[in-house]
N, C-alpha and C positions, 0 to 999 in steps of 0.2 A: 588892551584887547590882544587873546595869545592869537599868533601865528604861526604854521607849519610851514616845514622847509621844504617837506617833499610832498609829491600828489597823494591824494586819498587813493585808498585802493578801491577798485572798481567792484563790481559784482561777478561774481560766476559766466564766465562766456558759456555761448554753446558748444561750441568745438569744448573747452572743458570739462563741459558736463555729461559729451558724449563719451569723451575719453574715460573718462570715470567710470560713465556706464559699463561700455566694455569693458575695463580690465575687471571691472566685479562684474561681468558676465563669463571672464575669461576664469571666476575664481571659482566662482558657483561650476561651472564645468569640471572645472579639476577635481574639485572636492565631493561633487555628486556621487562619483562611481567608489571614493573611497568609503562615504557614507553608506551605501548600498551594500561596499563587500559588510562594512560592522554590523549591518544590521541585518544579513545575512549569516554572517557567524554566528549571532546571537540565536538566530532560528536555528540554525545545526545542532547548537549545544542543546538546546530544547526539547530538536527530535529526539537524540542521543539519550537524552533522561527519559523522553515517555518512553523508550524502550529499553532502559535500562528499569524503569518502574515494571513492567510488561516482565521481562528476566526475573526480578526479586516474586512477585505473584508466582510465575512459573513453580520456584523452587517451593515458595509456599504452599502453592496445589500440592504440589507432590509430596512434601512432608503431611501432609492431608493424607491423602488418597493412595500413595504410593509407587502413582503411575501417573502421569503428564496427559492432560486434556485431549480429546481427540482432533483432528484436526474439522471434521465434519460427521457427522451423526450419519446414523444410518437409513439408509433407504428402507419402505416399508417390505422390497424382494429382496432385503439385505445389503447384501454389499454392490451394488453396481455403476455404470454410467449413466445409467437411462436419464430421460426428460425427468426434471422432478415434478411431485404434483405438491395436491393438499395432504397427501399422508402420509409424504415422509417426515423423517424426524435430521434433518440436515442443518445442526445445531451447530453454531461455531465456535472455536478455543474461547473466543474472545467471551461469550456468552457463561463460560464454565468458570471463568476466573474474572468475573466481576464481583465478587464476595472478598479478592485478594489484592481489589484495585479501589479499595473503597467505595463500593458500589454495590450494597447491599440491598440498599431499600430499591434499587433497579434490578440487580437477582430477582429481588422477593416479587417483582410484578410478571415476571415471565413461567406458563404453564406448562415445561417441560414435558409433558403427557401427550402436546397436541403437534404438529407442525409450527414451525416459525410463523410463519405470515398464516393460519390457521382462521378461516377456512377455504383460503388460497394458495396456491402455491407460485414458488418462484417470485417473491417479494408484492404480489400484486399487480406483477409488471404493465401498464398500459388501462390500468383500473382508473378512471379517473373518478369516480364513484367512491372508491377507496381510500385515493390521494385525497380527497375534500373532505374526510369525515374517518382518519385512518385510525384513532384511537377506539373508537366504536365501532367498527367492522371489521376489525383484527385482531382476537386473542389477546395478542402480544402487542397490542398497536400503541399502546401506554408506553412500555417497555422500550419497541422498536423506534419511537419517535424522538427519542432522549440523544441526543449529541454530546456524547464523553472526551474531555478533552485529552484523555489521555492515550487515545487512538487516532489522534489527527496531529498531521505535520504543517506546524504554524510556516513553510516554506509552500506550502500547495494550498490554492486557492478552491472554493467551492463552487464548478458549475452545476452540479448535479437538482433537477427539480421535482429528486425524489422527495416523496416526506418524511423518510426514513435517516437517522443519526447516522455518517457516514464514516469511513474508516478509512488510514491509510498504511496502516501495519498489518501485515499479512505473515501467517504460520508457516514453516518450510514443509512443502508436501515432499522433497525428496528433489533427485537430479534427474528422473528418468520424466517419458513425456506422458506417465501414467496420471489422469486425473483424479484418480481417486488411493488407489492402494500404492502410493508411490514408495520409497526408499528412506524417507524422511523421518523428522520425530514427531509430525501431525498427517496422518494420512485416516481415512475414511474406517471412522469408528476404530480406532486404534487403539490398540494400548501401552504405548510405550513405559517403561522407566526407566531412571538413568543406568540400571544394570544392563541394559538394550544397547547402551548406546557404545558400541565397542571402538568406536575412532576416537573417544575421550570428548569429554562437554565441549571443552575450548575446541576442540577443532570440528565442533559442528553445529551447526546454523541453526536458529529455533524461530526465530521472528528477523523478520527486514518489513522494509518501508517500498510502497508502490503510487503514483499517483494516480486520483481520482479520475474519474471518466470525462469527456467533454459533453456529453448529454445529447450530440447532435450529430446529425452525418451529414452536415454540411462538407464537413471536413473532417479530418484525420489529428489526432492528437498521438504521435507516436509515441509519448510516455506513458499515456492515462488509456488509451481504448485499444478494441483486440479485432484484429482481422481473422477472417473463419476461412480460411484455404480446404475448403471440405474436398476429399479425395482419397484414393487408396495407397498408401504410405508404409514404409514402415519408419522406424524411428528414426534411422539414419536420414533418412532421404526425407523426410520432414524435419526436423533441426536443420538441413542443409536450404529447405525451401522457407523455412522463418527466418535463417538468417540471413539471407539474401535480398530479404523483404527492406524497403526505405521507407517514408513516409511518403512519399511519393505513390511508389509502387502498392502497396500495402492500402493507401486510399482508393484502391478503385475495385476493393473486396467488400463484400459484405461485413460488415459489423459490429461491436460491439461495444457501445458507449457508456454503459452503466457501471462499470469500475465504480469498486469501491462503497456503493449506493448503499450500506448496509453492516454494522460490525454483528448481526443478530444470526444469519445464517451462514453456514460452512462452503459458499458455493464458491468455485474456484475464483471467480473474477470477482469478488467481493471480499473475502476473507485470507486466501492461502494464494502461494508463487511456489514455484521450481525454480531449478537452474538448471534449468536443459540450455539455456541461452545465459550470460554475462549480462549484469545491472544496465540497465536504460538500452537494451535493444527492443524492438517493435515486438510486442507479443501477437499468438497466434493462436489460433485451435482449428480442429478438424471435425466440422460439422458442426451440430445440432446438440450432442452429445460431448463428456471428456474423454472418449478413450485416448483421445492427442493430443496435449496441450502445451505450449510452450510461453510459461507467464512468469517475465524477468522482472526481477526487483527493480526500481526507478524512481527518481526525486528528481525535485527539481535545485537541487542541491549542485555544487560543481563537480563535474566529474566523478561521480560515485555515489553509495548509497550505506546508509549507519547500517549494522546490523549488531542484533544480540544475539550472541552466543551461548550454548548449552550451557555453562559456567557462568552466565549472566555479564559477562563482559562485554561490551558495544565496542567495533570498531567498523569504522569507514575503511571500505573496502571500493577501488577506481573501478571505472568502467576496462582497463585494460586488465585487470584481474587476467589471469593464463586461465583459457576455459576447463584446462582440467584440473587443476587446483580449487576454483568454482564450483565445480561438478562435485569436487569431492568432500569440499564445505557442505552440500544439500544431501549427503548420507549418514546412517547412524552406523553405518557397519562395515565400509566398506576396505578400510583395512588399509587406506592411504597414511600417508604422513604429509601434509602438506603446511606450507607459512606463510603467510603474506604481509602486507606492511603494516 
């Protein structure tokens, strides 16, 4: 009969198996946030390409056409701020260059002849009649309901309960706080081509990335929604009152949470940004209307936001960007020399 010399080993204490617990709770901690930055990088490169794909279309339009998409269509009194309705034609880049984005048989379903959201205007906003049935009682509603992945930044989430395909890369309208006819290579009913563009492609901004709306005024999303500081201003002295704006402060204005809600129309807060203001500060307008807008590029990205370039080169550019260096990224003309990292 064998016998052992030494005792049997026992089973697992508890004090052991707490211990155990912890230090793989202590592991899973550590390794969380590095999981998080990789699969955070991976989203950056991501956005980086749908707007380096956005860049290649670009050049393609223009080998087309000869002249770069406009940034928003025109109003039925032409070129102005006014309210939009159902007759204008406030058609966005993104709309002109889905033919260059593989996105033809979604081109082919939209009636360029009528308004966007046709026979409404301003996207339907508040239609709940619309919202339940938007493919039949909107023109475009086939069209506008399609969600293109090459306009959404797999870093920003969807609150939005539009029922329209939603966007998060936006046309540079320019530096100045003009909403519509701004200094940029997409401004209202434009017709830019690279011959226009005298600060040279690389050193000027065609497309950047903005976050989606929060859909709610509960509260204040200072990346995604826009405060309306309606007042008499001039451009100075509005830049100086947006930028002073927190998320705080900035929440106890009237608002606007539908960012984003739409890649179908050219409307400022939906398709096109300035850099009157540096990446990820609190956006603004004045009133009802754009004659004053201040709509800074934003992600939820660290520290900064992708952008393409005239030249079709994407580069991540910080929130501490020098504001006139910024400023002079958002012109086609104006004759700076500026670099960034």
């Amino acid at each position: 009969m064998a016998s052992f010399s030494g005792p049997m080993r026992s089973a697992m204490t508890l004090i052991e198996l707490l211990v155990v617990m912890a230090i793989v709770g202590v592991l899973v901690a550590l390794l969380f946030p590095a999981v998080q930055m990789a699969r955070e990088s991976v989203r950056r490169v991501q956005c980086a390409n749908n707007l380096k794909q956005i860049g290649l279309a670009l050049h393609a339009y223009h080998d087309t056409h000869r002249v770069l998409p406009f940034g928003c269509g025109a109003d039925r009194d032409v070129v102005t701020s006014s309210i939009g309705d159902a007759d204008d034609r406030r058609y966005s880049a993104h709309s002109q260059l889905l033919p260059f984005l593989e996105q033809r048989p979604v081109h082919a379903l939209i009636d360029f002849r009528v308004a966007p959201f046709h026979p409404y205007g301003n996207a339907a906003m508040g239609r709940p009649e619309v919202y339940a049935d938007p493919e039949t009682l909107v023109v475009n509603g086939a069209a506008a309901v399609i969600e293109i992945a090459v306009f959404l930044c797999p870093s920003d989430g969807n609150r939005l309960e539009s029922p329209w395909g939603p966007n998060n890369y936006r046309s540079c309208n320019g530096s100045t706080w003009s909403g519509r006819s701004g200094d940029g290579m997409f401004g209202q009913y434009s017709r830019i081509s690279f011959a226009d563009i005298k600060d040279g492609l690389s050193q000027t901004a065609a497309f950047s990335e903005r976050v989606k709306g929060s859909w709610t005024h509960n509260w204040f999303d200072p990346l995604g929604d826009l405060a309306d500081l309606a007042g008499i201003w001039t451009e100075e002295t509005f830049r100086s009152a947006c930028e002073m704006l927190t998320p705080q402060s900035a929440g106890t204005y009237p608002q606007n949470a539908d960012g984003g809600q739409t890649w179908l129309e050219g409307n400022m807060n939906w398709t096109r940004y300035n850099h009157l203001l540096p990446p990820n500060r609190v956006a603004c307008k004045n009133g009802l209307t754009w004659d004053g807008v201040a709509m800074p590029a934003s992600s939820r990205h660290v520290r900064g936001v992708n952008v393409v370039f005239g030249d079709g080169a994407v580069r991540f550019v910080a929130d501490n960007v020098d504001q006139a260096v910024w400023a002079a990224l958002g012109t086609i003309a104006g004759a700076e020399t500026v670099t960034i990292d």
